[in-house]
N, CA, C and O of each residue as an XYZ file, in Angstrom:
444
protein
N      10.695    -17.012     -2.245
C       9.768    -15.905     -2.142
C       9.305    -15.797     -0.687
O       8.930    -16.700      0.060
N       9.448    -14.126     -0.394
C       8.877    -14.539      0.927
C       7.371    -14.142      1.754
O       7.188    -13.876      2.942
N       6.253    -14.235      0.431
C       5.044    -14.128      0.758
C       4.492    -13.483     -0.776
O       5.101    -13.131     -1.787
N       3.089    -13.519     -0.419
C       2.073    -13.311     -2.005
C       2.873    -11.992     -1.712
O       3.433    -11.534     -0.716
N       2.680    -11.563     -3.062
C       3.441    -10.004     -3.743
C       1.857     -8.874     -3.441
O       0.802     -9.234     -2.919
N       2.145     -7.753     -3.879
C       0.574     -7.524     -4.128
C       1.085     -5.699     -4.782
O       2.094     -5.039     -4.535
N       0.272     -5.487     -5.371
C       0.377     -3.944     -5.862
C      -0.333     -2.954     -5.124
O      -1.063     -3.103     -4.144
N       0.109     -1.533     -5.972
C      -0.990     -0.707     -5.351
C      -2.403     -0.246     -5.509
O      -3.104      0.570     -4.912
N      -2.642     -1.351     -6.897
C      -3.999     -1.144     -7.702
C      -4.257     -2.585     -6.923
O      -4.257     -3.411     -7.836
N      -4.472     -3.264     -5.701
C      -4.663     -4.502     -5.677
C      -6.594     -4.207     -5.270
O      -7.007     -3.085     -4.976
N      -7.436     -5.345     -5.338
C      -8.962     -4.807     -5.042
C      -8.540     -5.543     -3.644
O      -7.662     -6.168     -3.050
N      -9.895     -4.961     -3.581
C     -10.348     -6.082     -2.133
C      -9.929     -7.032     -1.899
O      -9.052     -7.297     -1.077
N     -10.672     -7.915     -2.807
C     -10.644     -9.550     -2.788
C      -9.564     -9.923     -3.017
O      -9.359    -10.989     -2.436
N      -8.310     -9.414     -3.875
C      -7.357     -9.543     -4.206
C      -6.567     -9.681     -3.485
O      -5.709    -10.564     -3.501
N      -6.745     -8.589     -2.495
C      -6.070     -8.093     -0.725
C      -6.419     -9.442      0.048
O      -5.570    -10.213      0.497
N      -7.409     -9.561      0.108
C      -7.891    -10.403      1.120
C      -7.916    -12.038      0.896
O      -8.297    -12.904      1.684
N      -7.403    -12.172     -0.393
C      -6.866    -13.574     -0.677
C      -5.311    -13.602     -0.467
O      -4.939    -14.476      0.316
N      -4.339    -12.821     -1.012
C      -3.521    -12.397     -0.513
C      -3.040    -12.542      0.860
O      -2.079    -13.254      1.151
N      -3.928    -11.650      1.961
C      -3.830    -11.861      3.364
C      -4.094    -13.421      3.893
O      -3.359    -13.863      4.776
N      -5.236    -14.305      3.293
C      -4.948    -15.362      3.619
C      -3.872    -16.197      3.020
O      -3.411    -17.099      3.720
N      -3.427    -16.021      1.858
C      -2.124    -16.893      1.631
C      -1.139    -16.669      2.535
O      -0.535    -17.561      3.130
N      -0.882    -15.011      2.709
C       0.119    -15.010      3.907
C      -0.189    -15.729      5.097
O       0.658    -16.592      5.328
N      -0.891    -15.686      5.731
C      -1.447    -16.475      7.098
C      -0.968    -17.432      6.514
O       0.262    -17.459      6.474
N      -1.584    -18.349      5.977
C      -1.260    -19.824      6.363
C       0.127    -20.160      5.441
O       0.424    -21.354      5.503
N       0.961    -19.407      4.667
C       1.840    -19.424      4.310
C       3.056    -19.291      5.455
O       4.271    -19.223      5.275
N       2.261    -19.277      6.735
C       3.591    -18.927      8.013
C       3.930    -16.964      8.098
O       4.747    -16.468      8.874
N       3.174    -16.261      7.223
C       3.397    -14.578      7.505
C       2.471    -13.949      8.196
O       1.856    -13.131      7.511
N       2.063    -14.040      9.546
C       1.022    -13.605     10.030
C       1.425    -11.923      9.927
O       0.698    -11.163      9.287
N       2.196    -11.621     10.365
C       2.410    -10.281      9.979
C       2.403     -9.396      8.748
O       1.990     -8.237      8.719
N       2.905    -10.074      7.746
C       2.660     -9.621      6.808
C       0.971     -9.645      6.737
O       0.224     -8.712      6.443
N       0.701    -10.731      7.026
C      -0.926    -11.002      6.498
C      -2.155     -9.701      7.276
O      -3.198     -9.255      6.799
N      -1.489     -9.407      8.582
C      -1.912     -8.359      9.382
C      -2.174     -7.008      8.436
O      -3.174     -6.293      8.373
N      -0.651     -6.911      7.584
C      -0.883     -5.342      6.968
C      -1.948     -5.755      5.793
O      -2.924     -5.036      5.580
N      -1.706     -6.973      5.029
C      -2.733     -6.775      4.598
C      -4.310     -7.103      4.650
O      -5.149     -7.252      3.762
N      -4.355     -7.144      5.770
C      -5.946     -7.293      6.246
C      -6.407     -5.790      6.191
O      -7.406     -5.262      5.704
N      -5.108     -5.200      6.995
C      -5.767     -3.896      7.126
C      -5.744     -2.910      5.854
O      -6.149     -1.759      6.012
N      -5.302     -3.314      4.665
C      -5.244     -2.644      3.386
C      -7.213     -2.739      3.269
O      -8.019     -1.809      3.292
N      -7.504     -4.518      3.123
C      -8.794     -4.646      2.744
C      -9.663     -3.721      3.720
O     -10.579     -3.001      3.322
N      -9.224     -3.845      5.142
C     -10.338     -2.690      5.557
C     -10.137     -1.445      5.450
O     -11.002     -0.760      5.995
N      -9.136     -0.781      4.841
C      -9.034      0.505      4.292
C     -10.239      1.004      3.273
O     -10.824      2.087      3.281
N     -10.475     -0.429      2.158
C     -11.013     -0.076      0.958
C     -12.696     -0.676      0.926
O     -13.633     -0.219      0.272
N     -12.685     -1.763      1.804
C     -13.945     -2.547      2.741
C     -13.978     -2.782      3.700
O     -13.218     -3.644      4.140
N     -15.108     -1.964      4.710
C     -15.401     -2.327      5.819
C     -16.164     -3.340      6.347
O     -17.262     -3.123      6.859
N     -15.576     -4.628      6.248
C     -16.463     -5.527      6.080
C     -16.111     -6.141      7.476
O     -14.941     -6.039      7.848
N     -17.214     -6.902      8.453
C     -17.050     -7.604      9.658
C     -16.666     -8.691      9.684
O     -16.066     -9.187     10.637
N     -16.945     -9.254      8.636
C     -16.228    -10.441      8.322
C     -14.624    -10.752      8.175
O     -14.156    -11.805      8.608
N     -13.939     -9.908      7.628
C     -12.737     -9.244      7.528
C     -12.104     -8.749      8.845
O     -10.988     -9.265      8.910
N     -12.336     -7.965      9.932
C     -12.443     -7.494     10.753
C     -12.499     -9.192     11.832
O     -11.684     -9.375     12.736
N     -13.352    -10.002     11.554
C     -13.163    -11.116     12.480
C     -12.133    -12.414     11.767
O     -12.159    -13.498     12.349
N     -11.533    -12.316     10.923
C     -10.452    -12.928     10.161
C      -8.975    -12.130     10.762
O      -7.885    -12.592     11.098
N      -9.539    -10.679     10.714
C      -7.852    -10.225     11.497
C      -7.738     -9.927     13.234
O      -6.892     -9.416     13.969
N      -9.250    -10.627     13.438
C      -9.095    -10.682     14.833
C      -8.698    -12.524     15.389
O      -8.409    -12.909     16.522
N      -8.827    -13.318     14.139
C      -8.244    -14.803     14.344
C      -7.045    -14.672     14.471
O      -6.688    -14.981     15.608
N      -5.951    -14.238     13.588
C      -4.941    -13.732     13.155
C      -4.148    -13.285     14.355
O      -3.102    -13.873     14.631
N      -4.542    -12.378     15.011
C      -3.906    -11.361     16.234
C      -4.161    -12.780     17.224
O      -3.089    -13.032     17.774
N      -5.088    -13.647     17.571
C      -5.516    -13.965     18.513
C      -4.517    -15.260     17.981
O      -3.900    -15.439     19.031
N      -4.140    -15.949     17.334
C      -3.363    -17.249     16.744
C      -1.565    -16.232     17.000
O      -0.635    -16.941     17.384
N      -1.397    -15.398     16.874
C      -0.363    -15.214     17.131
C       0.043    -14.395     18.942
O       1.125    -13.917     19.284
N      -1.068    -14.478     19.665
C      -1.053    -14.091     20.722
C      -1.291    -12.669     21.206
O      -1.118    -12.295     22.366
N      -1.549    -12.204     20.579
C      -2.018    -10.734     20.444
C      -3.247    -10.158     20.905
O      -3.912     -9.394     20.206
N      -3.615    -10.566     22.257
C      -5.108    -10.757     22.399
C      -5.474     -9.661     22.859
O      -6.573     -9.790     23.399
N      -4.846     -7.993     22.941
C      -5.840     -7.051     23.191
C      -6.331     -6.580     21.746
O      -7.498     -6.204     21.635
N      -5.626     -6.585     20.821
C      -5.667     -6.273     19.705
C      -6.551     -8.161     19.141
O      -6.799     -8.128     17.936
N      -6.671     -8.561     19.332
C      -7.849     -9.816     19.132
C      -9.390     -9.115     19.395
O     -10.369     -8.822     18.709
N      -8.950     -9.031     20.915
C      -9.966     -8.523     21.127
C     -10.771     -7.600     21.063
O     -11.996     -7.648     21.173
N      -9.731     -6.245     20.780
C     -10.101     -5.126     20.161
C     -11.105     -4.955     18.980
O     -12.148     -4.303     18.942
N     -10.491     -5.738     18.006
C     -10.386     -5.944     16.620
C     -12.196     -6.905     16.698
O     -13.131     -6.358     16.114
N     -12.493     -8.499     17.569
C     -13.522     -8.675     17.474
C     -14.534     -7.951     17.758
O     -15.423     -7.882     16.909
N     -14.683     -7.213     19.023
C     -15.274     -5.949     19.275
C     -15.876     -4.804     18.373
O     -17.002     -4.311     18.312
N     -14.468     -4.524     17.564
C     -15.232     -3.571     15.683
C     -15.952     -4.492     15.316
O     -17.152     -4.340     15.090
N     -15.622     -5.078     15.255
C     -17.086     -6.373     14.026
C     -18.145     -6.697     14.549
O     -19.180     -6.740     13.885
N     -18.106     -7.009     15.924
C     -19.430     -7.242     16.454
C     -20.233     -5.747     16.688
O     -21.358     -5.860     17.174
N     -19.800     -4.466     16.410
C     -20.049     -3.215     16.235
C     -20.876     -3.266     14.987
O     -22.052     -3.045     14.698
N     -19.695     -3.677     14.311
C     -20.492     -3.553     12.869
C     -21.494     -4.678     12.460
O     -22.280     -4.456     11.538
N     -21.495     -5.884     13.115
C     -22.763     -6.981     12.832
C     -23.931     -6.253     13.687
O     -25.087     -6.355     13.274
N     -23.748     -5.757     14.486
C     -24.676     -4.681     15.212
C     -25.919     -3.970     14.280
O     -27.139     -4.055     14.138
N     -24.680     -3.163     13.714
C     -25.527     -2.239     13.041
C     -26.158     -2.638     11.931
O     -26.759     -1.832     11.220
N     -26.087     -3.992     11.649
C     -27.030     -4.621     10.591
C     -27.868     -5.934     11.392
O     -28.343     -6.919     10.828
N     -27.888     -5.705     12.506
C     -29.383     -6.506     12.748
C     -28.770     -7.858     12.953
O     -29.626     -8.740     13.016
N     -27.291     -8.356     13.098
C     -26.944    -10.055     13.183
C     -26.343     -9.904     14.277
O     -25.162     -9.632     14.492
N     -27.517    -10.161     15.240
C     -27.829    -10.452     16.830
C     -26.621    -11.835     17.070
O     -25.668    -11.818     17.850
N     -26.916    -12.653     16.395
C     -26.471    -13.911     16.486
C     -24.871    -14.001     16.541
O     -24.307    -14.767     17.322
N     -24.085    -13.046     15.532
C     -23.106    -12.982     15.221
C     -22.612    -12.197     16.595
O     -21.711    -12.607     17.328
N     -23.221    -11.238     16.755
C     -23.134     -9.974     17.900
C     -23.055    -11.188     19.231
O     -22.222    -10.953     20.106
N     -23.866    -12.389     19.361
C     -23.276    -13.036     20.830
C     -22.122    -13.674     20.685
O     -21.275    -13.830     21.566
N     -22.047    -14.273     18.917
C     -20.747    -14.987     19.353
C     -19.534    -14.744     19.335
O     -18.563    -15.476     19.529
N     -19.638    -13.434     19.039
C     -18.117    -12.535     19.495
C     -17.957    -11.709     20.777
O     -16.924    -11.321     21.321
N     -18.969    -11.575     21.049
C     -19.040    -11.183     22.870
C     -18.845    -12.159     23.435
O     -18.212    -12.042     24.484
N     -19.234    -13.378     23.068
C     -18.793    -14.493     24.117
C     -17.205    -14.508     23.998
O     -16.811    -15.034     25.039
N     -16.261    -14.214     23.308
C     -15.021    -14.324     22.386
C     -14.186    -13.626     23.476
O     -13.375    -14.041     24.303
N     -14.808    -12.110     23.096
C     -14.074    -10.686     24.043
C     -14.480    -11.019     25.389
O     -13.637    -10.764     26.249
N     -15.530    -11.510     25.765
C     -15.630    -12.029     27.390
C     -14.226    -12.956     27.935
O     -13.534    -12.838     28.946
N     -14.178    -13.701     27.030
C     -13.321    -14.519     27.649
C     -11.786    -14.288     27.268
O     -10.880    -15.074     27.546
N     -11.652    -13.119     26.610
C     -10.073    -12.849     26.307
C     -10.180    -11.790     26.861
O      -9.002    -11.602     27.167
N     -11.006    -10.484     27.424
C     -11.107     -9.142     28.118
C     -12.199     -8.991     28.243
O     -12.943     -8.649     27.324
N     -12.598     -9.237     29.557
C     -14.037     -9.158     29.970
C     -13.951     -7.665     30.524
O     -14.922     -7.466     31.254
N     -13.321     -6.813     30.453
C     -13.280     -5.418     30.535
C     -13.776     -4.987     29.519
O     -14.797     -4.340     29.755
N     -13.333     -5.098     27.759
C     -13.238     -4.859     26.402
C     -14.913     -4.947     26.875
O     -15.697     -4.055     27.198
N     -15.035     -6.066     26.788
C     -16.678     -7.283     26.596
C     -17.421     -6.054     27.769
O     -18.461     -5.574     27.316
N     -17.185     -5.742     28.583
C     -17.938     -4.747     29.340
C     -18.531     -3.391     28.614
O     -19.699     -3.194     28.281
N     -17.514     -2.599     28.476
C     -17.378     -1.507     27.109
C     -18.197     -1.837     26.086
O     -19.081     -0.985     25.995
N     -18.342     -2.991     24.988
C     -19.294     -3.358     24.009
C     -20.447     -3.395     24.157
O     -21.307     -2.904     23.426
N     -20.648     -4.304     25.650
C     -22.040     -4.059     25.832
C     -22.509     -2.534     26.424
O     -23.644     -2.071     26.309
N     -21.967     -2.222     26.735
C     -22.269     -0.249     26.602
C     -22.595      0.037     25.583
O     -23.700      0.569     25.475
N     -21.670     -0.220     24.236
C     -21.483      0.948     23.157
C     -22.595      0.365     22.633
O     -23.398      1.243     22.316
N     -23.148     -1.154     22.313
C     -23.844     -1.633     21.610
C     -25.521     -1.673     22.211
O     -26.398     -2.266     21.582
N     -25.796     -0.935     23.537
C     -26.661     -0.216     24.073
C     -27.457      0.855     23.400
O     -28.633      1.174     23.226
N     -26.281      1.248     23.112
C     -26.684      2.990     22.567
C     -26.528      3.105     21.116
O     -26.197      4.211     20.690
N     -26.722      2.090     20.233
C     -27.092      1.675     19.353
C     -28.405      1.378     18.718
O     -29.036      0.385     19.080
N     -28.752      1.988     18.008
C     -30.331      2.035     17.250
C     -30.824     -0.129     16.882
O     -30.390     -1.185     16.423
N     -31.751      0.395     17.402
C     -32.344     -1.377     17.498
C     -33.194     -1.446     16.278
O     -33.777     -2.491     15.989
């Protein structure tokens, strides 16, 4: 077999257990599409910083960094300051350009 199966009725969680079997099953790619199924159906930051491990373990670091950047967007907009430094510290040190841009966008963001 060459990775978890999954349907088109699959849920979330379903997706996103799935996506981790692929990962550590050796399918980072596969595991990629389905990360991005779960954030099709949940926008969750947590999710969003699981497929920014993912990109960043397989070397993929604008899209790492890209990808941590949405989440610390979205820990933003719910008030987890905490979470919001430790993924800026992340994008600082893989694109301190990206990490420039965030702290812009996350400026002009309702406090």
């Amino acid at each position: 077999m060459s990775g978890p199966q999954h349907g088109p009725a699959s849920s979330p969680h379903d997706l996103l257990v799935q996506a981790r079997q692929a990962y550590w099953q050796g399918h980072p790619e596969q595991a990629v599409t389905l990360y991005r199924r779960v954030l099709e159906q949940s926008p969750d930051p947590a999710v969003l910083g699981e497929l920014g491990n993912v990109y960043f373990q397989m070397g993929r670091w604008q899209d790492a960094a890209r990808t941590y950047a949405r989440a610390a967007e979205r820990y933003a907009r719910r008030g987890d300051r905490s979470t919001v430094m430790r993924l800026m510290a992340i994008v600082q040190r893989i694109d301190p350009q990206a990490a420039r841009q965030l702290q812009e966008h996350l400026r002009d963001l309702p406090r």
